[in-house]
C-alpha positions, 0 to 999 in steps of 0.5 A: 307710103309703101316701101315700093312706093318710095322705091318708085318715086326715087327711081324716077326722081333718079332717071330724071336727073340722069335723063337731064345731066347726059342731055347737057342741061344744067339743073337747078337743086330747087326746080328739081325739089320742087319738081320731085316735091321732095326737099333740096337736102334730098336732092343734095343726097342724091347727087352727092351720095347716089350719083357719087361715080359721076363728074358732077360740076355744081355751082350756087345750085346748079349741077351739070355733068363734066363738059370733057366726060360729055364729050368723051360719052357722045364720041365713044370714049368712055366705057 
C-alpha cells in the first residue's frame, strides 16, 4: 500500500471515530477494529496517542467522549 494510501485510510478511520465520539456514541475498540480492518492495538494508538487533546472516557473497551465537555460543545462553551 502506498504511502498516500495509509494516509487516507487513517484519515478516514480518524474522521470516523471523531464523526461518532461528538455524536454522543459510545464505541466499542473491537467494532471499530473490525470496522477499519485494522488491529485493536491500532485503534488503542489512535485514541491514546492521536486523539490525546481529548477527554476520552474508556471502559473494558468502550470509548466515548466526557459527557460535561459534550455539553460544553453543544452550548457553546468550549473553544
Amino acid at each position: 500500500m502506498s504511502k498516500a494510501n495509509q494516509h487516507d485510510k487513517l484519515a478516514v478511520r480518524l474522521g470516523m471515530i471523531l464523526t461518532g465520539l461528538f455524536s454522543g456514541k459510545r464505541l466499542h475498540i473491537d467494532e471499530l477494529a473490525n470496522e477499519h480492518n485494522v488491529t485493536a492495538r491500532t485503534i488503542q494508538r489512535d485514541i491514546n496517542q492521536r486523539l490525546l487533546y481529548l477527554p476520552i472516557d474508556s471502559e473494558k473497551g468502550w470509548y466515548s467522549l466526557d459527557k460535561a465537555f459534550l455539553h460544553d460543545i453543544y452550548k457553546g462553551r468550549c473553544r
